[in-house]
C-alpha positions as CSV (number, residue, x, y, z in Angstrom):
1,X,9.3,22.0,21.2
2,X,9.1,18.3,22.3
3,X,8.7,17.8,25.9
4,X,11.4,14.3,25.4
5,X,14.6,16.2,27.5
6,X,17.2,15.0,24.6
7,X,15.3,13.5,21.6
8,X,18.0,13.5,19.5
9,X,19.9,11.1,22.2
10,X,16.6,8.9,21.9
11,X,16.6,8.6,18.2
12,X,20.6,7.9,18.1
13,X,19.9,5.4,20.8
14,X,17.4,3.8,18.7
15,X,19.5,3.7,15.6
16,X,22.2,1.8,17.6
17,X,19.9,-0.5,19.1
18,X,18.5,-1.2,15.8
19,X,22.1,-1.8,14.1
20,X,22.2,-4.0,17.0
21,X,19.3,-6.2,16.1
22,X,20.8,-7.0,12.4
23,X,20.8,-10.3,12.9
24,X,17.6,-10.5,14.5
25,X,15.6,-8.7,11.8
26,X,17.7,-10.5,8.7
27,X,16.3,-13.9,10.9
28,X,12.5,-12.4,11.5
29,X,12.8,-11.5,7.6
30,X,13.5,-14.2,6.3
31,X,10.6,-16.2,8.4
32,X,8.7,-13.6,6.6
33,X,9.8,-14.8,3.3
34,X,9.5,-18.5,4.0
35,X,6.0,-18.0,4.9
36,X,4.1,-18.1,1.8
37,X,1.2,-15.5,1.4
38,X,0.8,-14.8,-2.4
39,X,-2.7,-13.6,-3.3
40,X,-4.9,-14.7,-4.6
41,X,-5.9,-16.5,-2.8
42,X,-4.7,-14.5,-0.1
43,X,-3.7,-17.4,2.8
44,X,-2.0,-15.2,5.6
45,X,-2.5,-17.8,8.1
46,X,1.3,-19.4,7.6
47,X,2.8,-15.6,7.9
48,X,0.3,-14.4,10.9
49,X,1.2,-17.0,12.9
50,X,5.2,-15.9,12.5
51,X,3.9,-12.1,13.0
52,X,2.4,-13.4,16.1
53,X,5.1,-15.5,17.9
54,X,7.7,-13.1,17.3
55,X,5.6,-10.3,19.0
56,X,4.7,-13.2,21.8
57,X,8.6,-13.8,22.3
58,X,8.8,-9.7,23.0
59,X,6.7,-10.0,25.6
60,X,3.3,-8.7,23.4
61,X,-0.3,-10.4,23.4
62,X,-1.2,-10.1,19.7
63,X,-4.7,-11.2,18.5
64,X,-5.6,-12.4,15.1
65,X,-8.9,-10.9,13.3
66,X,-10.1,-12.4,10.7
67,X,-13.2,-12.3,8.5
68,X,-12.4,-15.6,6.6
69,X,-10.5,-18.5,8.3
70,X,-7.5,-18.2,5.9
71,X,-7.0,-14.6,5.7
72,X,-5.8,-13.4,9.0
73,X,-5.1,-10.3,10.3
74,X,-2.4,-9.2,13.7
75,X,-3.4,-6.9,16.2
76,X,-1.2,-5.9,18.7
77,X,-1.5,-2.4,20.7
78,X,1.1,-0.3,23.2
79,X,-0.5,1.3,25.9
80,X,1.5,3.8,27.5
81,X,-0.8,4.1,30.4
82,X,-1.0,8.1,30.4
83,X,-3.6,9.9,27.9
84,X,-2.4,10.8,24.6
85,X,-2.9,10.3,21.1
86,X,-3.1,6.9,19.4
87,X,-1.0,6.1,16.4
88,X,-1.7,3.1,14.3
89,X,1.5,1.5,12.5
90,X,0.0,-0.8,9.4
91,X,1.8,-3.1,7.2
92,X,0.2,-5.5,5.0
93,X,0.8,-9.4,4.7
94,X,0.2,-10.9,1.2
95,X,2.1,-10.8,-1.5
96,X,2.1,-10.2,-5.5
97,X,2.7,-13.7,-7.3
98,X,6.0,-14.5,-8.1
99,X,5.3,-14.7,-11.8
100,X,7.6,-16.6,-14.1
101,X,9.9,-18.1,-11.2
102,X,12.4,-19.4,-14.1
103,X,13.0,-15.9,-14.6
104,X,14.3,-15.5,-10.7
105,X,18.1,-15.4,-10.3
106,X,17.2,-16.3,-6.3
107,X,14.4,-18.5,-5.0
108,X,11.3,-16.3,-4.2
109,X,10.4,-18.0,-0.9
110,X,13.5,-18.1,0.6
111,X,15.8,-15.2,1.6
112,X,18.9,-14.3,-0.3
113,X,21.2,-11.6,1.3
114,X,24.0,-10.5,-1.0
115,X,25.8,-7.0,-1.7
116,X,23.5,-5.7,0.8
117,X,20.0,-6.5,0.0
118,X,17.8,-8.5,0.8
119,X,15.7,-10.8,-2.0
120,X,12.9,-12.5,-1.6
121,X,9.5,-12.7,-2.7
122,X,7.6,-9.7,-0.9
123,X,10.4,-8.2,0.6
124,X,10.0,-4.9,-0.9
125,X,5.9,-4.9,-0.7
126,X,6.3,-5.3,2.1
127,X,7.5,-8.0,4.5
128,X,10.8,-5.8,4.7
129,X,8.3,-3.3,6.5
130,X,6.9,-5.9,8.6
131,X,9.8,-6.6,10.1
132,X,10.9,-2.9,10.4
133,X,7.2,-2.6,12.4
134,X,7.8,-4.9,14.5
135,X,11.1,-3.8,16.2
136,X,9.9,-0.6,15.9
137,X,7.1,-1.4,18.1
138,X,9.2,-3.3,20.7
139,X,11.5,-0.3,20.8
140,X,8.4,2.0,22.0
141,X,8.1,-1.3,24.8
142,X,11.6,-0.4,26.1
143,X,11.0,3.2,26.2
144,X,7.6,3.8,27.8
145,X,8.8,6.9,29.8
146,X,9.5,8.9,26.4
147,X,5.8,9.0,25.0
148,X,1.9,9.1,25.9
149,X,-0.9,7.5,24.4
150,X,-0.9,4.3,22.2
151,X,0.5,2.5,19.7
152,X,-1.5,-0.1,17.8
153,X,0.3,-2.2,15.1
154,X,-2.2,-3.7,12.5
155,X,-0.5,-7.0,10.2
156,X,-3.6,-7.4,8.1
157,X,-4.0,-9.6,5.3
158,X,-6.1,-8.9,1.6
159,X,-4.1,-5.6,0.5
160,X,-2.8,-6.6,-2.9
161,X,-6.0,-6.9,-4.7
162,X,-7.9,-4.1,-2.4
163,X,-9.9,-6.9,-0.9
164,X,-12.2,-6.7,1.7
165,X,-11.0,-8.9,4.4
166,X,-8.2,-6.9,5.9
167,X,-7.8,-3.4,6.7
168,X,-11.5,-2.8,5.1
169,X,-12.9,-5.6,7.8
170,X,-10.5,-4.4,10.6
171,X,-12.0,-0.5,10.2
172,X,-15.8,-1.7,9.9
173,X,-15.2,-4.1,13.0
174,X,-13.4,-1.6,15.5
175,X,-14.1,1.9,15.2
176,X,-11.3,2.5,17.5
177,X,-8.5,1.6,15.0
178,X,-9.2,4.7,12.8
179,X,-7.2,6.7,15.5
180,X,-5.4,9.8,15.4
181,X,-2.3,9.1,12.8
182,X,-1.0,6.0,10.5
183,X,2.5,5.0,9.3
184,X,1.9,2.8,6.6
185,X,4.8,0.8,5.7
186,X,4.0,0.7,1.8
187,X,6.7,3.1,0.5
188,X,6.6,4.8,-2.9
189,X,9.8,3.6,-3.8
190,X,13.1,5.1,-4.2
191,X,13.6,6.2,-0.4
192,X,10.7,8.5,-0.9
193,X,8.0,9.6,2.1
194,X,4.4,9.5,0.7
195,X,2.0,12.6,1.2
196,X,-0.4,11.3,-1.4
197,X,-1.7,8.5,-3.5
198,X,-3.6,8.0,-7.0
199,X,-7.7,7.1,-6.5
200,X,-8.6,3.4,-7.5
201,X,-11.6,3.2,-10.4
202,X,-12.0,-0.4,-11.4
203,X,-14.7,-0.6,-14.0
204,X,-16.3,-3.2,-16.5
205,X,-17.2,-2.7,-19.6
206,X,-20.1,-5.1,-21.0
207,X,-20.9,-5.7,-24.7
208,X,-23.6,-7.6,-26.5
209,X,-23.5,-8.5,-30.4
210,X,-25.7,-9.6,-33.2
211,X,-25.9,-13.4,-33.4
212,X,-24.8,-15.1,-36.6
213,X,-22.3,-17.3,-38.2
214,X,-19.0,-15.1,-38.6
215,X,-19.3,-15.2,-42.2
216,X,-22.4,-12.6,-41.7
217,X,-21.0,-10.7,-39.4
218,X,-20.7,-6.6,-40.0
219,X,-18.7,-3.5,-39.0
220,X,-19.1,-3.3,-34.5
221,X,-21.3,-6.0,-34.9
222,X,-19.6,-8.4,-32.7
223,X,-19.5,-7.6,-28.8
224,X,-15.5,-8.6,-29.1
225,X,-15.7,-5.8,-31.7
226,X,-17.6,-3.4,-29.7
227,X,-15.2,-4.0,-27.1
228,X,-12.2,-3.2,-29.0
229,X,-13.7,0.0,-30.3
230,X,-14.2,1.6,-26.8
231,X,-11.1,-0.1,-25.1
232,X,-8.9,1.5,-27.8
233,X,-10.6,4.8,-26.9
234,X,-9.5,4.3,-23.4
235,X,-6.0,3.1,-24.0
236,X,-5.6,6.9,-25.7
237,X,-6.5,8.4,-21.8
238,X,-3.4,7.0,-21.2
239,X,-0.9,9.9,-20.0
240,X,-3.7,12.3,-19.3
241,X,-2.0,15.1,-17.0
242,X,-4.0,17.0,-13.7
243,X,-3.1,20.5,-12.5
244,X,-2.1,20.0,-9.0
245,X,-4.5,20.9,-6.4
246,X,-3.7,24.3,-4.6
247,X,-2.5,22.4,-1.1
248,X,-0.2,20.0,-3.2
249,X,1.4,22.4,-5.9
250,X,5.0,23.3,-5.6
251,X,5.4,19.9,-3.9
252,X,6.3,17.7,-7.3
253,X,8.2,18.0,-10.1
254,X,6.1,19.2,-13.1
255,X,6.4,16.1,-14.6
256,X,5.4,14.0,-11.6
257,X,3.9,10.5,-13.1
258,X,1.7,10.8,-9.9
259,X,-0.4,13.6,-11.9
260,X,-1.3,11.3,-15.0
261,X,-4.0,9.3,-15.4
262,X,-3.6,5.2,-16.4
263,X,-5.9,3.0,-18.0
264,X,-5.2,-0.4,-17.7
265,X,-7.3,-3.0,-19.4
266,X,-6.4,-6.0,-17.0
267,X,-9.0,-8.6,-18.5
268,X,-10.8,-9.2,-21.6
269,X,-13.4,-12.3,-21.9
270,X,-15.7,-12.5,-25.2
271,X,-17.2,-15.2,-27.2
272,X,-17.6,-19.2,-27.5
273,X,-16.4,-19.9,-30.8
274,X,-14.0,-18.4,-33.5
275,X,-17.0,-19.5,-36.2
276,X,-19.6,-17.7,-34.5
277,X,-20.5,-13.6,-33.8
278,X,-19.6,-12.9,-30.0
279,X,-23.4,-12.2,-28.3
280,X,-21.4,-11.0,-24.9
281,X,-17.7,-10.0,-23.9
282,X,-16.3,-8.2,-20.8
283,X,-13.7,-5.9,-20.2
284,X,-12.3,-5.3,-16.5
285,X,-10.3,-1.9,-16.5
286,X,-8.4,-0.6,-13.6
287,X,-8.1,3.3,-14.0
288,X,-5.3,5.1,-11.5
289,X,-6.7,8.4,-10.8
290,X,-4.3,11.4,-9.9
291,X,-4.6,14.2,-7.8
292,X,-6.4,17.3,-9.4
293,X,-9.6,14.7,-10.8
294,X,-12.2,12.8,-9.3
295,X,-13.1,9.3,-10.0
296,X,-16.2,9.9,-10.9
297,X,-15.2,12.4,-13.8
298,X,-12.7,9.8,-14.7
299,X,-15.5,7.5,-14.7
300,X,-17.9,10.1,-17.0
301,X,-14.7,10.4,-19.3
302,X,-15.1,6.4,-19.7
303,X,-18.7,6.9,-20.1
304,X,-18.8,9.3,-23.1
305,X,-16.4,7.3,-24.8
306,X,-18.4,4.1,-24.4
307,X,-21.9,6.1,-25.4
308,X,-21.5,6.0,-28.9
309,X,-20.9,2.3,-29.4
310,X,-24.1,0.3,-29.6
311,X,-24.7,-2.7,-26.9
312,X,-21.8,-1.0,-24.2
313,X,-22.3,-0.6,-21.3
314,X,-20.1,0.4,-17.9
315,X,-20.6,-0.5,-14.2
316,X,-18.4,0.2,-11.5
317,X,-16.9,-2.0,-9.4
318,X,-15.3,-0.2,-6.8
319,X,-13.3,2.8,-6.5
320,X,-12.1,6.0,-4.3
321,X,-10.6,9.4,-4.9
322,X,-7.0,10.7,-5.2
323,X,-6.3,11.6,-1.5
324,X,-3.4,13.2,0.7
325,X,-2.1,14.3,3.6
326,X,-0.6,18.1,4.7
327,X,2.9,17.6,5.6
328,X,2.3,20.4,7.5
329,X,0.7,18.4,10.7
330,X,2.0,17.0,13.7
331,X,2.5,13.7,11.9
332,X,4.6,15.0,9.5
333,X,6.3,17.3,12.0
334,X,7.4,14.3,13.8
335,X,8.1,12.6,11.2
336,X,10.5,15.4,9.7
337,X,11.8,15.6,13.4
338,X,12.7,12.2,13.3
339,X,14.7,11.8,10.0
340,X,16.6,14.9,11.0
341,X,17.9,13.6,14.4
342,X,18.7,10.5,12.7
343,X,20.6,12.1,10.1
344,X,18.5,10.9,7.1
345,X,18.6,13.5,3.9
346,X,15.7,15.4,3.6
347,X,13.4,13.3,1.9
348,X,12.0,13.8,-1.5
349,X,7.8,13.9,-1.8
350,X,5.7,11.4,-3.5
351,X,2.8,10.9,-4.5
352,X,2.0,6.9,-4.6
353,X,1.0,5.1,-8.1
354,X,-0.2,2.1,-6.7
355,X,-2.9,2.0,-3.9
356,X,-2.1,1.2,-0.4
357,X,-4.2,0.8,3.1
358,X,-3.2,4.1,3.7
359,X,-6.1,5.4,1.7
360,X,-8.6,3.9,3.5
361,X,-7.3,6.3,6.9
362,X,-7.2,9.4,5.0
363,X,-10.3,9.0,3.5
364,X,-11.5,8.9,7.1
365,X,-9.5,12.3,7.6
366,X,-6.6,10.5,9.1
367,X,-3.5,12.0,8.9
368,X,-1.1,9.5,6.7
369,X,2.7,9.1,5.6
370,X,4.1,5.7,3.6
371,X,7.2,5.2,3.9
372,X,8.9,1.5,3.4
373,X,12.0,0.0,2.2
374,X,10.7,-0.8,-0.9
375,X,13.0,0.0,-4.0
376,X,11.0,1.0,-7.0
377,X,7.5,1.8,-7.8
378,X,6.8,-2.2,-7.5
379,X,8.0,-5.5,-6.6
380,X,8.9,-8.1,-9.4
381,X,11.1,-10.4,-10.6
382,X,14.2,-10.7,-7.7
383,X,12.4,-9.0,-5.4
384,X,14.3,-7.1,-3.0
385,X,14.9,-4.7,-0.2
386,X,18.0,-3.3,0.9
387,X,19.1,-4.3,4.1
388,X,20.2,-0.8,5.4
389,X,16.5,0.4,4.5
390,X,15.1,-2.3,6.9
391,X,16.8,-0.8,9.3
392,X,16.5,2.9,9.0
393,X,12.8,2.3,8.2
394,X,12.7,0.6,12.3
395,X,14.3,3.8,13.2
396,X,12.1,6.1,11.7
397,X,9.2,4.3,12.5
398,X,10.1,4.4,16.2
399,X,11.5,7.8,16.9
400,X,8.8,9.4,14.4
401,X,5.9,7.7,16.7
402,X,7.6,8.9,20.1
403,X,7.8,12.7,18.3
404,X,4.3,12.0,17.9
405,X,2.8,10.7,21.0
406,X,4.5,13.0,23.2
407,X,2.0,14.7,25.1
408,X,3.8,18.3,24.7
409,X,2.8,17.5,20.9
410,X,-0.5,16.9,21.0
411,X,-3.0,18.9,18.6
């Protein structure tokens, strides 16, 4: 039992207070929005700076970390002053590209709110969660009595492209951040709570050919032909399916998309002239690897079809395994604590398609839930979150974290 007196009063207080700050988190949004942050490249310094007054004007003392000058990261912890566990709230930055921006109905970089949602470029991944982070954390600032331990909200910068100067250079910098929990605000879509996410394989695939005029050129002897041959093999991995491992089974729908593998060829460079044999082509292929595999079979699967095809060969560029987190632990006993004293349906399991910085927690045996506002499996053209999501994502964040930093809680 929690040792809170009435946490269900708590969590309905913090629902009204959050209805109550509407306005305030529609205005904090849509200085999200404004703020440009599309990577590449990756400039968070426009949007770290709003992160950063707005937790100033609450009476914080955030910090920006940064590895590069333009990529910034906000740091801002909640010390409760008694001992306790310490939860880390993280929520990313940058933003996809736009894309075609003729093909918006609204303008990406300015918020639209309409029929109850929210548009704007990055509002579902995830400036929709940024905002929810933030009044979540200034909640826990106005009810220090209700929890021990500590709270650390990390803004960071270089998520989208699994870069290296944000939640990779915040962990290898301070040891301390790994902490005890994380709420990632990356959600897998479709009001769904995250246990789990796909592993990352990003390989490339090199080819040399045979040098010559084209008119002498023969069967896979061009490395833009050699290329083709393997990439087609990996294309057919496409769909793959996993048997669930034993602590995940039962969790998922048989046909869960999180259990199939995708190959993605993302880039393709070969050759200098259409007259002349391609000597050297690349191929960059971004593999999403589910639960019940490893990467590096994934990796040997690439490998074996690649073997047989004179001048290929495969490096890897970065990569880690399918990963997850028990639902059964005192993060996600708070967390089904909280959504049941706010009155939120029992929410459906997922396991995340795309990567998010939640991975790089577990994988240091950090217990980890995603949940965000976001709509569908990814952002895109309109981009949106739903303004009632903002909010109950604030909520859940908050009375989730007080579940889970009261000391009567702990282990």
């Amino acid at each position: 039992m929690s040792g809170i007196p009435d946490f269900e009063g708590l969590a309905a207080s913090f629902r009204r207070q959050i209805e109550e700050r509407r306005e305030e988190i529609v205005r904090l949004s849509a200085d999200l929005v404004a703020a440009r942050s599309v990577n590449p490249p990756g400039d968070t310094r426009e949007v770290a700076a709003v992160v950063a007054a707005e937790l100033e004007s609450r009476g914080f003392s955030p910090r920006l970390e940064r590895l590069v000058e333009t990529m910034p990261s906000v740091l801002t912890e909640l010390d409760s002053g008694r001992p306790g566990p310490h939860l880390v709230i993280n929520v990313h930055l940058d933003t996809m590209p736009p894309g075609d921006e003729s093909a918006w109905t609204v303008p990406p970089y300015e918020l639209t709110r309409k029929e109850g949602r929210l548009y704007g470029l990055g509002m579902g991944n995830m400036k929709g969660s940024v905002a929810a982070a933030v009044h979540a954390l200034d909640l826990l600032r106005l009810h220090p009595e209700a929890w021990c331990g500590r709270v650390t909200l990390t803004a960071v910068s270089d998520e989208v492209v699994f870069g290296e100067h944000g939640a990779a250079h915040l962990l290898r910098a301070l040891p301390d951040l790994v902490g005890d929990g994380l709420l990632c605000g990356e959600g897998p879509g479709f009001k769904r709570l995250s246990i789990a996410e796909k592993g990352v394989l990003w390989l490339e695939l090199s080819a040399t050919g045979i040098a010559g005029h084209s008119s002498s050129v023969t069967r896979l002897g061009s490395a833009t032909a050699r290329l083709a041959e393997v990439i087609g093999r990996i294309d057919r991995l496409n769909g793959l399916r996993t048997e669930a491992p034993e602590e995940l089974r039962g969790l998922f729908p048989p046909d869960d998309p999180g259990f199939e593998l995708t190959a993605n060829v993302g880039t393709i460079a070969a050759g200098s002239f259409i007259g002349q044999v391609a000597v050297t082509g690349t191929a960059g292929i971004d593999l999403r690897v589910p639960p019940g595999m490893t990467i590096d079979e994934a990796e040997d699967a690439v490998r074996r079809l690649a073997d047989s095809v004179d001048g290929v060969t495969v490096r890897r560029i970065k990569g880690w395994d399918p990963n997850w987190t028990s639902y059964d632990t005192p993060l996600g006993r708070a967390w089904a604590a909280a959504a049941a004293a706010l009155g939120t349906p029992e929410q459906e399991l997922a396991i995340r398609l795309p990567a998010s910085d939640g991975s790089r927690w577990r994988l240091r045996g950090v217990p980890t839930l995603c949940f965000g506002p976001q709509p569908g499996f990814s952002s895109g053209v309109d981009d949106y979150a739903e303004e009632d999501e903002v909010l109950r994502c604030a909520a859940l964040f908050a009375a989730a974290a007080v579940r889970f930093l009261d000391s009567a809680e702990k282990g």
